[in-house]
C-alpha positions in Angstrom: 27.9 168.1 155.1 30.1 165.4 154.2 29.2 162.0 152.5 31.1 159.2 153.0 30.8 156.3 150.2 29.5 153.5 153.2 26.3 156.2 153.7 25.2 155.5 150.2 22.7 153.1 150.9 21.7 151.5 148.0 20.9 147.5 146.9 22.0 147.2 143.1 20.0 144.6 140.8 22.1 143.2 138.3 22.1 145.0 134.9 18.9 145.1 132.3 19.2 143.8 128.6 20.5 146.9 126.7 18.1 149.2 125.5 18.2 151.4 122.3 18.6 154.9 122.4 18.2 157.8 119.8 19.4 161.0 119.4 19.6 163.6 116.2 22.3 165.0 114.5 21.3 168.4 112.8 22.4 170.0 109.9 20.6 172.8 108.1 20.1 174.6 105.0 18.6 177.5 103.3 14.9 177.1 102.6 13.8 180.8 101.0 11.6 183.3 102.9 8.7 181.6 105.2 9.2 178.0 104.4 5.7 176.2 104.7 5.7 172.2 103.8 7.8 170.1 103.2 8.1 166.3 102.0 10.4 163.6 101.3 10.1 161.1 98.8 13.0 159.3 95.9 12.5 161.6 92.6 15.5 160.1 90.4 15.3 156.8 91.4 18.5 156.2 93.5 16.7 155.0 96.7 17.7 157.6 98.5 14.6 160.3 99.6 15.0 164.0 98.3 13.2 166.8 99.6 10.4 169.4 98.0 9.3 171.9 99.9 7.2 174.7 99.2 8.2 178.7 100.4 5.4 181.0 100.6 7.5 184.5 100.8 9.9 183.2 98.0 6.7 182.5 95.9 8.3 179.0 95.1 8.7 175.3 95.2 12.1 174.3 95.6 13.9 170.7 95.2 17.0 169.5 97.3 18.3 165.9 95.5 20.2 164.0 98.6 23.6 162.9 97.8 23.2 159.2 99.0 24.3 159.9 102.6 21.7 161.8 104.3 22.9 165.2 102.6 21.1 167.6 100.0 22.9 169.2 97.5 21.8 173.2 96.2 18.5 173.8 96.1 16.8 174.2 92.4 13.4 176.0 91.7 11.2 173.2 90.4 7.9 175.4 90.5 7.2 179.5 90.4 3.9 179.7 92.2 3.0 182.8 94.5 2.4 182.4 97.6 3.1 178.8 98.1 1.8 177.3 101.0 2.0 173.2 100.7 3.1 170.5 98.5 2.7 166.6 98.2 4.1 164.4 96.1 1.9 161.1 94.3 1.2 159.6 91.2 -1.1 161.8 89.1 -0.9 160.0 85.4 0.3 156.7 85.9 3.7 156.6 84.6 5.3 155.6 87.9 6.9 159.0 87.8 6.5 161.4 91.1 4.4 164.0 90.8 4.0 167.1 92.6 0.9 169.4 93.2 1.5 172.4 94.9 -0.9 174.7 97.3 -1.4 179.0 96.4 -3.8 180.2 99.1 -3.4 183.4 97.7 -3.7 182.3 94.3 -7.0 179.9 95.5 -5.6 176.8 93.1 -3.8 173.8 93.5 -1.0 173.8 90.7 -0.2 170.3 88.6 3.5 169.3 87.9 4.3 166.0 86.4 7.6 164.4 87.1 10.1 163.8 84.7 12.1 160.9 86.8 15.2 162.9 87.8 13.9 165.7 90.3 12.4 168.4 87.6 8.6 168.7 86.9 6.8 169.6 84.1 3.8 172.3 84.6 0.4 170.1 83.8 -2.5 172.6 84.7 -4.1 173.7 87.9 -7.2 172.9 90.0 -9.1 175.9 91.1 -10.8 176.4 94.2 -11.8 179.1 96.4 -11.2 179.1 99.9 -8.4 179.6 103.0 -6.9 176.3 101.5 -4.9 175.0 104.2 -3.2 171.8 103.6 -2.6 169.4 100.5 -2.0 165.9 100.0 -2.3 162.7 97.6 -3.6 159.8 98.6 -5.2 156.2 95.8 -8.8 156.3 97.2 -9.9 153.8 94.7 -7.5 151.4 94.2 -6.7 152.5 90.4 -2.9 153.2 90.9 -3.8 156.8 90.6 -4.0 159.6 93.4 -6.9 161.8 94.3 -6.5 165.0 95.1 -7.4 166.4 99.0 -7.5 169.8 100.0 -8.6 171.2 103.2 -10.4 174.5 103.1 -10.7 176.2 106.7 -13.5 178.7 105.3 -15.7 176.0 104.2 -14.8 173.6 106.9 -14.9 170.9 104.0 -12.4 168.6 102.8 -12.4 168.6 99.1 -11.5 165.5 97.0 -10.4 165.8 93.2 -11.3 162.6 91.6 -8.4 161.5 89.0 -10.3 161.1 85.6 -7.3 158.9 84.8 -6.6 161.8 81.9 -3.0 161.7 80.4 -1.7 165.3 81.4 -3.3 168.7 82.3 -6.1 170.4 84.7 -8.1 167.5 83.6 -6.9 164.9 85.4 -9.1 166.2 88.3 -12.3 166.9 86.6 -15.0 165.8 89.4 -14.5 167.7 92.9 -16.3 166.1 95.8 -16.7 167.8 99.3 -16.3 165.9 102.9 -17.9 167.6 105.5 -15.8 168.5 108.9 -17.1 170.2 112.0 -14.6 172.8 111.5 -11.5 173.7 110.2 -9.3 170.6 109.6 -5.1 171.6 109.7 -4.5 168.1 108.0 -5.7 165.1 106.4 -4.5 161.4 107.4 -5.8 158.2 104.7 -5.7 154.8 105.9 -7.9 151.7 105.8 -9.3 151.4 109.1 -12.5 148.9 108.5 -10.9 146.1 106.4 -13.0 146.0 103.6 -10.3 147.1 101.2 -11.7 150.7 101.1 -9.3 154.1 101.6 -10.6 155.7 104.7 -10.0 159.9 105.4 -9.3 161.0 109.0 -9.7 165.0 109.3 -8.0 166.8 112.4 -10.2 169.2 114.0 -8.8 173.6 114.8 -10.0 173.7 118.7 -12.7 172.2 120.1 -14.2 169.9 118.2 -13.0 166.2 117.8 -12.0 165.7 114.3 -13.6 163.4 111.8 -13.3 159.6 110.1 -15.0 158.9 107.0 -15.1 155.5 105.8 -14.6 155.3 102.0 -16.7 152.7 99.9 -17.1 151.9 96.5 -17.4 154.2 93.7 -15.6 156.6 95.9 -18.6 157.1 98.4 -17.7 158.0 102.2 -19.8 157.1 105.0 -21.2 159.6 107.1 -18.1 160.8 109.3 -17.6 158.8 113.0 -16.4 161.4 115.6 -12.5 160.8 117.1 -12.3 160.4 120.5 -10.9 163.6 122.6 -10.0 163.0 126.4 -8.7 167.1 127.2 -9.8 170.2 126.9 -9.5 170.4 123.1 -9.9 169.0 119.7 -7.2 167.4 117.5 -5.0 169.6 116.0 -3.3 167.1 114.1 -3.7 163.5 113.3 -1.3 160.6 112.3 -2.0 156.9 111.8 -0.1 153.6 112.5 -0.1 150.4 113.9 1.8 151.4 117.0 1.1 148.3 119.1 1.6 145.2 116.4 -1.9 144.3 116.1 -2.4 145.0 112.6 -4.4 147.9 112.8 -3.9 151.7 112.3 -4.1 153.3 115.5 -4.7 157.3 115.9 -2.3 159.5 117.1 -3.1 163.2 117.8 -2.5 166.2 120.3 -5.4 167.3 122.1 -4.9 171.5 122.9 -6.4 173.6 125.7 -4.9 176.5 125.1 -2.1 176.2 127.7 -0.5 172.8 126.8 -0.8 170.1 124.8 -2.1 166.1 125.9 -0.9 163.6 123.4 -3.0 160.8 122.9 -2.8 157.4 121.5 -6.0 155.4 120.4 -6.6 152.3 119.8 -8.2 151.1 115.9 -10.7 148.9 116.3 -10.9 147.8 112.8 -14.1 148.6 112.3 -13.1 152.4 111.6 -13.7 153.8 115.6 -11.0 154.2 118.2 -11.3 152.8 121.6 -8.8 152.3 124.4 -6.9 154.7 125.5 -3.3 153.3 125.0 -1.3 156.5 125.9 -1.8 159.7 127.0 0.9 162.4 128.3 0.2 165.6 129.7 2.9 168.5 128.7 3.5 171.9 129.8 4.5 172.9 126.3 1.8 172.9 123.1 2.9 169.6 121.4 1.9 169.4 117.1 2.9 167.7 113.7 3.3 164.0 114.9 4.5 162.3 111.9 5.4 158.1 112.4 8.5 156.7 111.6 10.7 154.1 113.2 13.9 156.2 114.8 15.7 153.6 116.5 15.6 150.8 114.5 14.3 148.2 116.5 11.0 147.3 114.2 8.3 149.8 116.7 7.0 152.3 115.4 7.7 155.5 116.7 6.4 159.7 116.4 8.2 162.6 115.9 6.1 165.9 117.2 6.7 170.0 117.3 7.8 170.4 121.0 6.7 174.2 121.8 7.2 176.6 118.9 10.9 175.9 117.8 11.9 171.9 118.7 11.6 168.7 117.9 11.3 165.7 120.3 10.8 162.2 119.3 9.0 159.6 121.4 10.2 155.8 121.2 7.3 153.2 121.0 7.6 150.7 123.4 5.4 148.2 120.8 2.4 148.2 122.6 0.9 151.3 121.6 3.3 152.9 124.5 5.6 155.6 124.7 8.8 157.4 126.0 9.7 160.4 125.0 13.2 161.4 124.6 15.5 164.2 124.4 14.5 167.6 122.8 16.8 168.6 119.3 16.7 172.2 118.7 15.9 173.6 115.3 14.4 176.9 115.0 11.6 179.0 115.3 8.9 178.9 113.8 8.8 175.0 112.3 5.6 174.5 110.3 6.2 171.0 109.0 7.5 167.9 109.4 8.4 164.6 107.4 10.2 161.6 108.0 12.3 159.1 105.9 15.9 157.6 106.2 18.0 159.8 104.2 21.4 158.2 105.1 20.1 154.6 104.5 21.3 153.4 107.9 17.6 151.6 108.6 16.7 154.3 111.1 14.0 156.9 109.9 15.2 160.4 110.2 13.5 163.8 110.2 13.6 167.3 108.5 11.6 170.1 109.3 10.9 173.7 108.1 11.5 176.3 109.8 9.9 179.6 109.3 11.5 181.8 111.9 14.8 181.3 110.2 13.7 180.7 106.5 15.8 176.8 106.8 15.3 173.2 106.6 16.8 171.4 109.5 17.5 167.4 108.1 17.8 165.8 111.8 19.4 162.2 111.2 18.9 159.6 113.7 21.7 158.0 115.6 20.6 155.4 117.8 23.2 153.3 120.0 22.2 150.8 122.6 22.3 152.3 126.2 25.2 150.0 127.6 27.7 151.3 124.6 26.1 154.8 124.8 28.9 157.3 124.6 29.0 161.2 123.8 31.5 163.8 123.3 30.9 167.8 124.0 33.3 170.4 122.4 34.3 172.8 125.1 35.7 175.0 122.7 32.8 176.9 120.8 29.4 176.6 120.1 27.6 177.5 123.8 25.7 176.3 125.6 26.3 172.7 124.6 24.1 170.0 125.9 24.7 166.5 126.5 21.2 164.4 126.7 20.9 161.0 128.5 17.8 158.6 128.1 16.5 155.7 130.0 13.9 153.8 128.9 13.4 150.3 130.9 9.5 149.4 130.1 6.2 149.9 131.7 6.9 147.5 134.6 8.9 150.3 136.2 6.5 152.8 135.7 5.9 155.4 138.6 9.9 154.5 140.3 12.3 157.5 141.0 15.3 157.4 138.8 18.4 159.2 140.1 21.4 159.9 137.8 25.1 160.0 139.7 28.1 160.9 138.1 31.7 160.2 138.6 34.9 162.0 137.2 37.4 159.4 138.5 36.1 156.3 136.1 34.0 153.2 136.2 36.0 150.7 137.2 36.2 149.1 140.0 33.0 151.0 140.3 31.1 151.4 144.2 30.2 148.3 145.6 27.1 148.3 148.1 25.5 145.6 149.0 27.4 143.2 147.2 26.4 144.4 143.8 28.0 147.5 141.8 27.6 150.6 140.5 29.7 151.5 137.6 31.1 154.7 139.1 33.9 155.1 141.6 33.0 157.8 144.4 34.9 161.2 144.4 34.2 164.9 144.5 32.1 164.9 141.2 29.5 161.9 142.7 29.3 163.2 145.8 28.3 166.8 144.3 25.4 165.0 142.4 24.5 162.8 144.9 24.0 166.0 146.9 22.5 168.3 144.7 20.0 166.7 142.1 18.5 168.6 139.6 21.3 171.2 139.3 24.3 170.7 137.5 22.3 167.9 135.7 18.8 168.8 135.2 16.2 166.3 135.6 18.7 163.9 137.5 16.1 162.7 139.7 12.5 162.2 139.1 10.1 159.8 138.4 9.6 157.5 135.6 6.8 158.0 133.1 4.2 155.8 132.1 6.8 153.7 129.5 9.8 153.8 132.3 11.1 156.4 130.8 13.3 159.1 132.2 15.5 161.5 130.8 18.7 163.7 132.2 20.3 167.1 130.5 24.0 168.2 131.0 24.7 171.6 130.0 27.8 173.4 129.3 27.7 177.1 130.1 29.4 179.3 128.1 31.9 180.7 130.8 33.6 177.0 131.0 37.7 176.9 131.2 39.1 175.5 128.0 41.1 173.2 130.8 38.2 171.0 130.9 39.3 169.5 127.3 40.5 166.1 127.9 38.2 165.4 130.8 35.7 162.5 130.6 32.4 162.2 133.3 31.1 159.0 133.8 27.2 159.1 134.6 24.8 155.8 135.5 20.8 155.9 136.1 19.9 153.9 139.1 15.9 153.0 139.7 14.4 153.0 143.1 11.0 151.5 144.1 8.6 153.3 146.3 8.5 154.0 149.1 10.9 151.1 150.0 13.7 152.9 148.1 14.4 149.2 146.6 16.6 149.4 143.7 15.5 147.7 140.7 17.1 148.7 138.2 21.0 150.3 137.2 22.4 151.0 134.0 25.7 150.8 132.6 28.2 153.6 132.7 27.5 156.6 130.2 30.5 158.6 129.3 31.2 162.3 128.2 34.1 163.3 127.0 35.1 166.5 126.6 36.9 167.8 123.2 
């Protein structure tokens, strides 16, 4: 069947504001056998976040110093400790120095290292407890300038709290352990004040079923009996991160809720009173969705989330500023990631992400690169590497929620572009639009659909690997044009983006 350009009946509104995209560029680097945790913080004072991550095979805790532009020079041991299984990095004696404290399962202690100010600790002592001891982290629960100590303990389904004593160095800097009951096993630990009244609050993730716990702290290090999160699917959840995601000035709750099969993730609203109320969003996917960690990808003052997609990827989901989301493309990085943590290691203003990978013993530092849609351009080596993908994000707001998005292509340019209707589409008709015009979904997957709850839609272009090198030198032109329904009313086009071919 042949399409000529006057059957392409479409009415085009004039072109959105410009809207900013992201993407990751990945780089990766040895991380030991079965890395576990990882976390990024400044340890020699240069502004610029270094990584410590803890790998439980190597029986280790290892240090990469970033270089000032987003990359890590050669790992060096900073801590021999068997079966290493988390780290977190805080102020334990009040010298302004990082310290680190490090997690042994196997070993049933949390180890003491007190920073020297240029990325190498000092061994201080250990903290012993017994128990599958799960996750670590440090977090001021009193307002003294110096961090307690939380553990999670899966056998005891208890959150244990190591008071700091305020001691100079040594195991006795935690010499008071108090115990924060959970309805089961927590995987992690989120602190935030969630009541106002000036008081560190503790937010435990639940294993399955259950529906995780907030206890609201007090003085004299007291906590409230625990307030059950809110769960809207068919399980508990499995991991828990706080922000203000829709500018009201209060930490909202962000968490995966997991049947078994996939994964619902689930925005909820702080009231400020230390509950959760309105649903703000909630996506269903047909992949088990963990580890969302908050950071602001983009750059353009929302906050986002960066979450485990499946068992080896990364996606990252662009907050819309009130407490909405779109999810964009999917960035590869290995089986088998355990952690994640978030900071902006190339000091561009955009928060990037690293992740450890256990499947493949690795760190993969993914920086952000976020360009506004209408200047949104991409190249794609046609010489190695295969498959290479080319992804392509719209994101237009919830006002266009529920529309079908359709993505055409052109090989012959942009300009003067197709005119119908007396507006224009920034692609000239040839073979190339025709072919997608004809057959969505193929060439380009996800090239028409409908647009999620945000306005969000996204579009992959895949390069097999049986390509002919004569496609270097070619660019493709592609444009995302919105439709109403059912009138098929156009509402919305975007400009021209271009991949080029290398």
């Amino acid at each position: 069947m042949r399409v000529r350009p006057a059957l392409v009946l479409l009415s085009l509104a004039a072109p959105a504001s410009a809207q900013v995209a992201v993407s990751f560029d990945r780089t990766d680097y040895g991380a030991g056998n079965g890395p576990a945790s990882v976390v990024a913080r400044d340890l020699d004072g240069d502004s610029a976040p270094d990584l410590v991550y803890a790998s439980t095979g190597s029986g280790a805790v290892f240090v990469r110093l970033n270089q000032g532009d987003g990359t890590f020079a050669t790992a060096v041991t900073a801590a021999t400790l068997s079966g290493a299984n988390g780290v977190a990095l805080g102020h334990l004696d009040g010298d302004g120095l990082l310290d680190l404290v490090a997690l042994s399962d196997a070993l049933d202690r949390v180890a003491l290292f007190l920073g020297q100010g240029d990325g190498s600790f000092v061994e201080a002592g250990f903290v012993p407890l017994v128990g599958a001891l799960v996750f670590v982290t440090l977090a001021d629960l009193n307002g003294d300038q110096r961090d307690e100590l939380l553990v999670s303990d899966a056998d005891a389904s208890e959150i244990v709290i190591g008071v700091n004593a305020g001691a100079a160095e040594g195991a006795a800097i935690f010499t008071q352990l108090l115990a924060l009951d959970v309805g089961e096993p927590a995987p992690n630990v989120a602190v935030g004040e969630l009541n106002g009244d000036g008081f560190a609050d503790v937010v435990a993730s639940a294993t399955f079923y259950g529906w995780g716990d907030a206890f609201l702290g007090g003085p004299g290090l007291t906590f409230a009996e625990s307030k059950l999160l809110p769960s809207s699917f068919g399980g508990g959840p499995l991991w828990v991160a706080l922000g203000d995601v829709d500018g009201d000035g209060l930490l909202d709750l962000i968490q995966p809720e997991d049947d078994f099969f996939c994964t619902d993730i689930v925005v909820w609203k702080g009231q400020g009173d230390g509950t959760f109320g309105t649903n703000l969003y909630e996506t269903l996917f047909g992949v088990l969705v963990a580890l969302p960690t908050v950071g602001d990808f983009n750059g353009d003052g929302q906050l986002d989330f960066a979450a485990r997609w499946g068992a080896q990827d990364v996606r990252g989901f662009g907050g819309q500023g009130q407490g909405t989301f779109w999810p964009s493309a999917v960035s590869e990085t290995g089986p088998g990631v355990t952690s994640i943590a978030v900071a902006d290691f190339d000091g561009d203003g955009d928060d990037d992400v690293v992740t450890t990978n256990a499947g493949t013993g690795r760190l993969s530092v993914l920086l952000a690169d976020s360009e506004t849609l209408s200047s949104y351009n991409n190249q794609l080596s046609a010489l190695s590497n295969f498959p290479k993908t080319h992804h392509m994000a719209l994101q237009i707001g919830p006002d266009h929620a529920g529309e079908l998005y359709w993505v055409l292509g052109s090989a012959t340019g942009t300009v003067p572009g197709l005119p119908v209707g007396g507006f224009n589409l920034p692609l000239n008709f040839d073979g190339y639009t025709q072919f997608t015009l004809l057959n969505p979904n193929t060439l380009i997957l996800g090239s028409l659909g409908l647009l999620d709850g945000a306005g969000a839609g996204k579009a992959t272009w895949s390069l097999p690997s049986f390509t002919p090198l004569n496609v270097v030198g070619l660019t493709l032109n592609h444009a995302f044009l919105v439709l109403a329904l059912p009138s098929l009313a156009p509402t919305f086009v975007s400009s021209a983006l271009t991949l080029t071919f290398v």
